[in-house]
BALOBA-1460 file (C-alpha; in Angstrom, 3 decimals):
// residues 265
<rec num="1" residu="x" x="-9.686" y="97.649" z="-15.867"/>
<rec num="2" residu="x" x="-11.838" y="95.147" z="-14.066"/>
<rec num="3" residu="x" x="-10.025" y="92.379" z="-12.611"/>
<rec num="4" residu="x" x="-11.650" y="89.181" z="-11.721"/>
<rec num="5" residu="x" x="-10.158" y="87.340" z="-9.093"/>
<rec num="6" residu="x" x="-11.530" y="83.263" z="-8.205"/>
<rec num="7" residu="x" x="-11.036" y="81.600" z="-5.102"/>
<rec num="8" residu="x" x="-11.799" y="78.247" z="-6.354"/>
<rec num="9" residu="x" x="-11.676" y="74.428" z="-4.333"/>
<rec num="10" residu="x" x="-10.809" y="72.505" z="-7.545"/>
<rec num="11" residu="x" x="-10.843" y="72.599" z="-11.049"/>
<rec num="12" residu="x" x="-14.140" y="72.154" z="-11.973"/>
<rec num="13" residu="x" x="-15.083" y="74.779" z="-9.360"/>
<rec num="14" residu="x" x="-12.666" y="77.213" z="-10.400"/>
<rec num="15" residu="x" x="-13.685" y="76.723" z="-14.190"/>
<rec num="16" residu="x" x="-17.677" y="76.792" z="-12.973"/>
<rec num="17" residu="x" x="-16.795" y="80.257" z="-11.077"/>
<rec num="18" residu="x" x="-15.022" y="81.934" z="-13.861"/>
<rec num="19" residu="x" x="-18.178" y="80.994" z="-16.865"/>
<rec num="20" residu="x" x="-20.781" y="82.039" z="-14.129"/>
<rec num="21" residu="x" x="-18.854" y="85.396" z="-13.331"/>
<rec num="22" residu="x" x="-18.038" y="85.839" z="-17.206"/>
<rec num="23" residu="x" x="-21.792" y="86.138" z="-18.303"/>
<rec num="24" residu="x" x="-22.682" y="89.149" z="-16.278"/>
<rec num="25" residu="x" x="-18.987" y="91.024" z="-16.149"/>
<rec num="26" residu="x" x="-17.561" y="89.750" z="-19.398"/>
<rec num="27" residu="x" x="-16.768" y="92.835" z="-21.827"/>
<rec num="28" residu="x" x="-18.379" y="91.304" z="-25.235"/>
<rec num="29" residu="x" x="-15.951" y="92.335" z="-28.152"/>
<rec num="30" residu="x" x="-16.180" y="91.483" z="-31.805"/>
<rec num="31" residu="x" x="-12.407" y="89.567" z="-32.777"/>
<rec num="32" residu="x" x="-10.561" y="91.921" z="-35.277"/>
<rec num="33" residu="x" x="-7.748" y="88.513" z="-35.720"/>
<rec num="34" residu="x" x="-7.114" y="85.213" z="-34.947"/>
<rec num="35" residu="x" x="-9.666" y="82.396" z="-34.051"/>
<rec num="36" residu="x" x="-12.654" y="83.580" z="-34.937"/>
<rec num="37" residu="x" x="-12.308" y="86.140" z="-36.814"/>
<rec num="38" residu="x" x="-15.793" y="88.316" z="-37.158"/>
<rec num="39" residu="x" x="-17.473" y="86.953" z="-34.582"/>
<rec num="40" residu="x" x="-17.974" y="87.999" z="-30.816"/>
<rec num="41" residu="x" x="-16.899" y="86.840" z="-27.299"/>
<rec num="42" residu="x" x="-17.209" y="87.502" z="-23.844"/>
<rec num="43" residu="x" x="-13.931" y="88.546" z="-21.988"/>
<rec num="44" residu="x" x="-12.881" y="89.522" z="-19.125"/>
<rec num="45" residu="x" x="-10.562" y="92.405" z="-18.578"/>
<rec num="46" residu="x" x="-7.604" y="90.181" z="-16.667"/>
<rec num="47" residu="x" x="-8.550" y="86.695" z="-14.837"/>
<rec num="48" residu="x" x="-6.636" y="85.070" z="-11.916"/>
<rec num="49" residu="x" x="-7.868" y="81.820" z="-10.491"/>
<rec num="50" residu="x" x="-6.502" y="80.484" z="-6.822"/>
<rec num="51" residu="x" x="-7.086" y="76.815" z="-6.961"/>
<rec num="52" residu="x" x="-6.489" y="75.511" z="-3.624"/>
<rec num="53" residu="x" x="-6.771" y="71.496" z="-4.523"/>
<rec num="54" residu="x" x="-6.247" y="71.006" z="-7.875"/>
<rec num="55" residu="x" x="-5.825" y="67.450" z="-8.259"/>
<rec num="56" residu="x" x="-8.921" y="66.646" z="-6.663"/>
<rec num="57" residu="x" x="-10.690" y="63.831" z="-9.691"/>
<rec num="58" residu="x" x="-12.669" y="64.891" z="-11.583"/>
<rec num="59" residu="x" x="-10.731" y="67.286" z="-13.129"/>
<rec num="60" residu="x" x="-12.837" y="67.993" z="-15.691"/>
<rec num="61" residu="x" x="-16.470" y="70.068" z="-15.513"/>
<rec num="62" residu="x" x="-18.819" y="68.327" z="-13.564"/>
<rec num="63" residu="x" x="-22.151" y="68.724" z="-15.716"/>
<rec num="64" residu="x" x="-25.917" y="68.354" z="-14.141"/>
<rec num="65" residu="x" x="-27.966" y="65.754" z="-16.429"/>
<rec num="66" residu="x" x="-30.755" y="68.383" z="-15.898"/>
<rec num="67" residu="x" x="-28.961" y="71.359" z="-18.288"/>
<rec num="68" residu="x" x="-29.267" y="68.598" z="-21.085"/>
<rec num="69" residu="x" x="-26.085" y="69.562" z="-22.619"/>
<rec num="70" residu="x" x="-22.146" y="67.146" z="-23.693"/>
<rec num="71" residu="x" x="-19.444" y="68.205" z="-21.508"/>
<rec num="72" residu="x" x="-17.253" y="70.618" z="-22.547"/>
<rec num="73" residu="x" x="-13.853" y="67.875" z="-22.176"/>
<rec num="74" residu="x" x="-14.289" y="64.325" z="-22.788"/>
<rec num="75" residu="x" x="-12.106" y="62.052" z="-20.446"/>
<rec num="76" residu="x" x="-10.911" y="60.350" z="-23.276"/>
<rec num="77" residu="x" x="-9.693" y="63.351" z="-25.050"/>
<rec num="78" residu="x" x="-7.467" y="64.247" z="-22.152"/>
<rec num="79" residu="x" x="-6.163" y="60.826" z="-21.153"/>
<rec num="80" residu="x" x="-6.620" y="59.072" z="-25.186"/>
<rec num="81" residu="x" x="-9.472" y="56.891" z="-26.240"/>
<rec num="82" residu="x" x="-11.234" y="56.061" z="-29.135"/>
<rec num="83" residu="x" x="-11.412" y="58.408" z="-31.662"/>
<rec num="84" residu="x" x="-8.532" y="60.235" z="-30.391"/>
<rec num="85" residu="x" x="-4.758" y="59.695" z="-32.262"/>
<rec num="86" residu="x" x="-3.192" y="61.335" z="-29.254"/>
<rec num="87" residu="x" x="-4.108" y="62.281" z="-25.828"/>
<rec num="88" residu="x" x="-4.038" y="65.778" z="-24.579"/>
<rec num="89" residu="x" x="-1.352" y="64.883" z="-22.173"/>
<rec num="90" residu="x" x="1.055" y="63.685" z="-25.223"/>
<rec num="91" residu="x" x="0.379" y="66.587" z="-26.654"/>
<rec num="92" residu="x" x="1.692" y="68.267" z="-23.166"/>
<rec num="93" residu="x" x="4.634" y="66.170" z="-22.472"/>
<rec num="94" residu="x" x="5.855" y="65.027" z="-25.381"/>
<rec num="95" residu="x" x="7.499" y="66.079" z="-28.721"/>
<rec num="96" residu="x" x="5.866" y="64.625" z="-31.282"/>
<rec num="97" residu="x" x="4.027" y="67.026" z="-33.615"/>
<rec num="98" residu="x" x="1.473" y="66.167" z="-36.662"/>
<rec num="99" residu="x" x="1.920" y="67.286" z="-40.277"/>
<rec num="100" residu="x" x="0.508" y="70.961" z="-40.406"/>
<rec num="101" residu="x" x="1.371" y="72.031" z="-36.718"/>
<rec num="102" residu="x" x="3.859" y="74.505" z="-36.374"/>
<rec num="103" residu="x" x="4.418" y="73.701" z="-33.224"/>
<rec num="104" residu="x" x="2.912" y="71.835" z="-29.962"/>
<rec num="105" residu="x" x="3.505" y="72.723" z="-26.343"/>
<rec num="106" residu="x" x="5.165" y="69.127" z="-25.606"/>
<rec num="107" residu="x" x="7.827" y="70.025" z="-28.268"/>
<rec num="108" residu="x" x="8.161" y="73.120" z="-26.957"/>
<rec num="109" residu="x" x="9.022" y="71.559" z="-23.368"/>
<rec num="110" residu="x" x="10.523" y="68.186" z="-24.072"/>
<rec num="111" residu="x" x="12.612" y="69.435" z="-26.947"/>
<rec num="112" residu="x" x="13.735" y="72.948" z="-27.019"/>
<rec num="113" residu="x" x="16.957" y="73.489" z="-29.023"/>
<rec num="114" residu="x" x="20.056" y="74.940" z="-27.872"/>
<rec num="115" residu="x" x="21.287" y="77.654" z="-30.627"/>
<rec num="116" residu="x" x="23.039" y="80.589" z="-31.521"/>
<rec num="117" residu="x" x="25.015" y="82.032" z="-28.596"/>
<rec num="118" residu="x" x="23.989" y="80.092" z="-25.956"/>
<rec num="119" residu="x" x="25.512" y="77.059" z="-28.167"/>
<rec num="120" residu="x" x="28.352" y="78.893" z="-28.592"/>
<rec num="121" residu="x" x="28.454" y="79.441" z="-24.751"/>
<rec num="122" residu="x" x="27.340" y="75.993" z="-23.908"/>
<rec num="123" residu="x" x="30.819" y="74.294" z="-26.162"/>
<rec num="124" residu="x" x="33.452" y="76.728" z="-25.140"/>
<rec num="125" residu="x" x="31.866" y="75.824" z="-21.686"/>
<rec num="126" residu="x" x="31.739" y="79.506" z="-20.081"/>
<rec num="127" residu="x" x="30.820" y="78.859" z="-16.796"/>
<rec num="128" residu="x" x="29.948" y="82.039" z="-15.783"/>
<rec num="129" residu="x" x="27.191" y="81.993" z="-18.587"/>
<rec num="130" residu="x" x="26.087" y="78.339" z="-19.256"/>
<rec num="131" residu="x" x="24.671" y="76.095" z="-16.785"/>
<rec num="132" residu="x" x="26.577" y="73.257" z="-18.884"/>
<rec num="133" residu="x" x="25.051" y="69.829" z="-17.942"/>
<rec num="134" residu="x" x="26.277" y="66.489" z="-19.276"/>
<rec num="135" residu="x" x="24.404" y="65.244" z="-22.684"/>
<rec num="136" residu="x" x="22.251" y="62.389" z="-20.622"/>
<rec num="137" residu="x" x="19.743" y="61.608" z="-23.366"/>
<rec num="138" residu="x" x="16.863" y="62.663" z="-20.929"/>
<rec num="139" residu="x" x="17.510" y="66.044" z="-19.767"/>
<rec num="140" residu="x" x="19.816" y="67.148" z="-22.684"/>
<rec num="141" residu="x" x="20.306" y="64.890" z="-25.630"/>
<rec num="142" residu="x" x="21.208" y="65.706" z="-29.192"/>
<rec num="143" residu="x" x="19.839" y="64.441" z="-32.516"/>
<rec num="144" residu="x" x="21.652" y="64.924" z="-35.907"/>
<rec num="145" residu="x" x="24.195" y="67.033" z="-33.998"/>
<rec num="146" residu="x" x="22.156" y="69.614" z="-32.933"/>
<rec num="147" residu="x" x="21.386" y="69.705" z="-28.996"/>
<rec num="148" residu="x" x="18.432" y="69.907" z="-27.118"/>
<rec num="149" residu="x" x="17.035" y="70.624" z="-23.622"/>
<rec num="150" residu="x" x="14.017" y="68.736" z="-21.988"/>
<rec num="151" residu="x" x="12.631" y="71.611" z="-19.550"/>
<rec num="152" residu="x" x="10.441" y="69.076" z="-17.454"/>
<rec num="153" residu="x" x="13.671" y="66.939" z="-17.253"/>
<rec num="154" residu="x" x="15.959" y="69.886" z="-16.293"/>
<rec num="155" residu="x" x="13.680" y="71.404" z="-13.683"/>
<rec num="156" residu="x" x="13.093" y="68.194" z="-11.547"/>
<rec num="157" residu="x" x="16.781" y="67.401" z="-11.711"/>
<rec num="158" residu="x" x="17.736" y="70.725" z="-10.636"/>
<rec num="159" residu="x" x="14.991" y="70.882" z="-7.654"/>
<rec num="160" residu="x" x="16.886" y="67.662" z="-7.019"/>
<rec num="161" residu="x" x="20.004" y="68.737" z="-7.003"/>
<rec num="162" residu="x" x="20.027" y="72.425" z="-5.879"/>
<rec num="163" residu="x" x="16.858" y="71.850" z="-3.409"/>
<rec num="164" residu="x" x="13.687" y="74.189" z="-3.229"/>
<rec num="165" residu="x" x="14.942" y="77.915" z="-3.243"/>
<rec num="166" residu="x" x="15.022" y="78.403" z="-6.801"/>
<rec num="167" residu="x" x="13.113" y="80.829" z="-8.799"/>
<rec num="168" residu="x" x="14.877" y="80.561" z="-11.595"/>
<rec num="169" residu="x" x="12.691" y="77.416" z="-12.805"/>
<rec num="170" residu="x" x="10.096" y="78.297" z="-15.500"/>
<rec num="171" residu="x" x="9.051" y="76.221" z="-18.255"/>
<rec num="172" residu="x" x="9.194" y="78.420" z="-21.303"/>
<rec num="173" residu="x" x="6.518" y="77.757" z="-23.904"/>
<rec num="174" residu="x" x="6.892" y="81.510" z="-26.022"/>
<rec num="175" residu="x" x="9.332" y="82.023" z="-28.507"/>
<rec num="176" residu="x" x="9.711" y="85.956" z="-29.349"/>
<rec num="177" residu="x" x="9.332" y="84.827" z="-32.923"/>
<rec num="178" residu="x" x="5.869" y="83.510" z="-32.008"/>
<rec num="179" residu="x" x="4.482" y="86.807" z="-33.328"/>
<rec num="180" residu="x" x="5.032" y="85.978" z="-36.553"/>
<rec num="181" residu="x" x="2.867" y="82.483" z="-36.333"/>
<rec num="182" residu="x" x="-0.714" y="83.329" z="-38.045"/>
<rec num="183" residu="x" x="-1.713" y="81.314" z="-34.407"/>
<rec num="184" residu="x" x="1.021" y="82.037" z="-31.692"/>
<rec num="185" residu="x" x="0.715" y="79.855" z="-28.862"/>
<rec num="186" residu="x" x="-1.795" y="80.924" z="-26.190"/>
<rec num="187" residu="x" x="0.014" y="79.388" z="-23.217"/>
<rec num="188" residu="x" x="3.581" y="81.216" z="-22.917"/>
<rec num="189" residu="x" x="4.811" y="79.999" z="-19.432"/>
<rec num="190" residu="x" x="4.264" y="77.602" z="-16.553"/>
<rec num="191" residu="x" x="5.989" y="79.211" z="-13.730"/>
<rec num="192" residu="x" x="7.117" y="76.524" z="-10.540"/>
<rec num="193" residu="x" x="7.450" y="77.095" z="-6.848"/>
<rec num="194" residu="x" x="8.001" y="74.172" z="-3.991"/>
<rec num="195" residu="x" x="6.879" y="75.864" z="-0.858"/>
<rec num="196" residu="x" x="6.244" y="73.783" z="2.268"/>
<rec num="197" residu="x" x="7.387" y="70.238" z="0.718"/>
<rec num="198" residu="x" x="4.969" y="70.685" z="-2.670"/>
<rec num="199" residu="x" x="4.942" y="72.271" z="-6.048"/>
<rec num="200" residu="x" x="2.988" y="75.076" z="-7.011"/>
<rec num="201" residu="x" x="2.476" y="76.198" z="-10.515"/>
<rec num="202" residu="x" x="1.455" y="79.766" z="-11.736"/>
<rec num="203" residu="x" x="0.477" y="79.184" z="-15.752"/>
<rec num="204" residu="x" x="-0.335" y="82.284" z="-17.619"/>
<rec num="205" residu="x" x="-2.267" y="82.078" z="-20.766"/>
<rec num="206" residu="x" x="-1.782" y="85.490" z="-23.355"/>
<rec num="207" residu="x" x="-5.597" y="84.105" z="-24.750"/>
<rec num="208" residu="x" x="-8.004" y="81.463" z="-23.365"/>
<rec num="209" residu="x" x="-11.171" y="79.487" z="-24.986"/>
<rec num="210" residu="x" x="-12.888" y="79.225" z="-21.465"/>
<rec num="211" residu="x" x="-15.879" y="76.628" z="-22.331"/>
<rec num="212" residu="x" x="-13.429" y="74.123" z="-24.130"/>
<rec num="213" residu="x" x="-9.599" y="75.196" z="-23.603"/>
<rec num="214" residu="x" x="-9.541" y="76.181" z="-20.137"/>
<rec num="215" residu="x" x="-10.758" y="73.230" z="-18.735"/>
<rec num="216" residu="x" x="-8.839" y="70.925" z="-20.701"/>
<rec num="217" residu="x" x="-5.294" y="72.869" z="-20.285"/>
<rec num="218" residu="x" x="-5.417" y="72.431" z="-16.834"/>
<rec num="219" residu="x" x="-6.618" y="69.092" z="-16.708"/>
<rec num="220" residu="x" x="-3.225" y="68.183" z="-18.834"/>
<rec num="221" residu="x" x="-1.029" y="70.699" z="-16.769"/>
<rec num="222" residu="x" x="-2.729" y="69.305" z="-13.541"/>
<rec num="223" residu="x" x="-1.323" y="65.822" z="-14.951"/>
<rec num="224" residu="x" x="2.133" y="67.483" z="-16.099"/>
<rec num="225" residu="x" x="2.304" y="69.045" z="-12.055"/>
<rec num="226" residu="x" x="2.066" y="65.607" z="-10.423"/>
<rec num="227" residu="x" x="4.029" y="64.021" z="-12.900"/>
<rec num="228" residu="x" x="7.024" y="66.432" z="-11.970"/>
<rec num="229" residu="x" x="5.919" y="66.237" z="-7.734"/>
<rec num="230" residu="x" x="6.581" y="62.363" z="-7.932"/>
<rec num="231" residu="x" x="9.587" y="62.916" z="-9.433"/>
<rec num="232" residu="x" x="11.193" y="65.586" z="-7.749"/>
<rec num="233" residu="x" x="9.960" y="64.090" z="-4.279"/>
<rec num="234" residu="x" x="7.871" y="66.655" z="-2.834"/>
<rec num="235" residu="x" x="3.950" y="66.737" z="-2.293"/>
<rec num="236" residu="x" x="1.436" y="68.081" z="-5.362"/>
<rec num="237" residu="x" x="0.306" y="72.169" z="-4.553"/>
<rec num="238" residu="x" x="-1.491" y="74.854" z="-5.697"/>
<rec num="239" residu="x" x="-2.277" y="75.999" z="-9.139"/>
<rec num="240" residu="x" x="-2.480" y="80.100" z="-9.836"/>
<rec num="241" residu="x" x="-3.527" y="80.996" z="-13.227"/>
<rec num="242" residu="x" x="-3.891" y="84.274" z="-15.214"/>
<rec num="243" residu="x" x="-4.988" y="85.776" z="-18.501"/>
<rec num="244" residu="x" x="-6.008" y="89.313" z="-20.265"/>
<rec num="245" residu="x" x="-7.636" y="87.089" z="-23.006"/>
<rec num="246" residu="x" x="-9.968" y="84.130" z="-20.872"/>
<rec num="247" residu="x" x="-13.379" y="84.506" z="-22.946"/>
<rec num="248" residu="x" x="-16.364" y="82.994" z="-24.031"/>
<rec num="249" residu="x" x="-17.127" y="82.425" z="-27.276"/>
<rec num="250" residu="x" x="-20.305" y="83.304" z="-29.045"/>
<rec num="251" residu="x" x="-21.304" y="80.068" z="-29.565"/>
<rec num="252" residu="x" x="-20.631" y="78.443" z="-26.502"/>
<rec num="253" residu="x" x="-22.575" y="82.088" z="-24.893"/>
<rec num="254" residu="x" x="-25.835" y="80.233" z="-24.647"/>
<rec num="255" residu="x" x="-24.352" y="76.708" z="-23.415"/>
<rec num="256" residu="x" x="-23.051" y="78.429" z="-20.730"/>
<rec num="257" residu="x" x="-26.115" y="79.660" z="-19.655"/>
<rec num="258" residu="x" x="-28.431" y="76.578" z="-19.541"/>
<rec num="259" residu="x" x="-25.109" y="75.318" z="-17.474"/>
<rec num="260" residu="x" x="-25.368" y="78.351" z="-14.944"/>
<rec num="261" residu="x" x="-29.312" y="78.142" z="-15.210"/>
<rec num="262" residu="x" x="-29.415" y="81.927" z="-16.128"/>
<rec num="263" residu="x" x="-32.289" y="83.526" z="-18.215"/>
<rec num="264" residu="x" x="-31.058" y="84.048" z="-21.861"/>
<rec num="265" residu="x" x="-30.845" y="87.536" z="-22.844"/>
């Protein structure tokens, strides 16, 4: 297997790198299922991006006026505008879901239920099982008596509390269930570090729209990072990220070419 690795300043750079790279070392495959079905892509064979600076502004691609072509990520579709019912960080950080979704990363993070035996666990308060923590309304709260956890909530209180060591704290977007979704959710986990006073994250992605998705995910998770830095009291970090699925998408194939100012095939 070919793996790509990106050194990349911010996250325009790192997204520029990876759609430059993609068009002469991308393996193109026709899509047997999911998005797409039928038609072909460019992807690479595993992806891992080393942003150094991620929350340098803008976080979003940084197009010439002389390629003649719309961003891939409109500002207002990450932070809410016109047009727009809900920003892309709501959709990150909070739990509200539209009719038809079966499910949305914020619900995944900001309400994930407590069930089964870890319930079980949690009200006979076993100790040496359940990290039992008081029902606050923030980091665990309950709604028509069933419980819930907050993962943002829980991980900055327990960097907090506990202090940095910890490598315990991953916010879990995958459910093992997910495979039977018709569309499982492409990110599965944000992983978290704080390492010299700031807060890394490592994000892994099972499948990634490069032109649009990438871009945009990390301009919300870029958001989420901070967010959870000024809360926990420590300085904003690095970013790693990782796929086997980042591709390009047939259409966006020749977009990304008048972008990179290549010669079309």
């Amino acid at each position: 297997m070919n793996i790509c690795k990106v050194e990349a300043r911010d996250l325009p750079d790192l997204w520029f790198q990876a759609v430059y790279n993609i068009l002469d070392n991308g393996n193109k495959f026709t899509i047997d299922r999911g998005s797409y079905t039928g038609q072909t892509r460019l992807e690479y064979d595993y992806f891992t991006g080393h942003v150094k600076f991620p929350g340098t502004q803008p976080l979003i691609p940084d197009i010439p006026p002389a390629c003649n072509i719309p961003n891939p990520v409109e500002h207002d579709y990450i932070y809410g505008g016109e047009g727009y019912s809900r920003s892309y960080i709501e959709y990150l950080m909070t739990p509200h879901k539209e009719k038809g979704e079966s499910y949305t990363y914020g619900e995944r993070l900001t309400r994930a239920p407590v069930r089964g035996n870890k319930l079980t666990w949690w009200q006979a308060d076993n100790s040496e099982i359940i990290d039992r923590r008081e029902v606050d309304g923030r980091m665990v709260f309950e709604e028509d008596g069933q419980l819930y956890i907050n993962q943002i909530e829980w991980i900055i209180q327990t960097y907090k509390d506990f202090g940095a060591r910890n490598n315990q704290m991953v916010l879990q977007v995958a459910h093992p269930s997910d495979l039977a979704l018709v569309d499982p959710p492409c990110l599965r986990h944000i992983d978290t570090r704080i390492q010299d006073n700031a807060l890394h994250f490592f994000v892994y992605f099972r499948s990634w729209d490069l032109w649009n998705g990438l871009p945009a995910n990390l301009a919300g998770i870029q958001n989420l990072k901070e967010f959870m830095a000024a809360e926990i009291g420590v300085e904003d970090g690095e970013m790693l990220v990782e796929s086997k699925g980042l591709h390009l998408y047939g259409y966006a194939e020749d977009l990304a070419r008048l972008r990179c100012f290549k010669d079309f095939e």
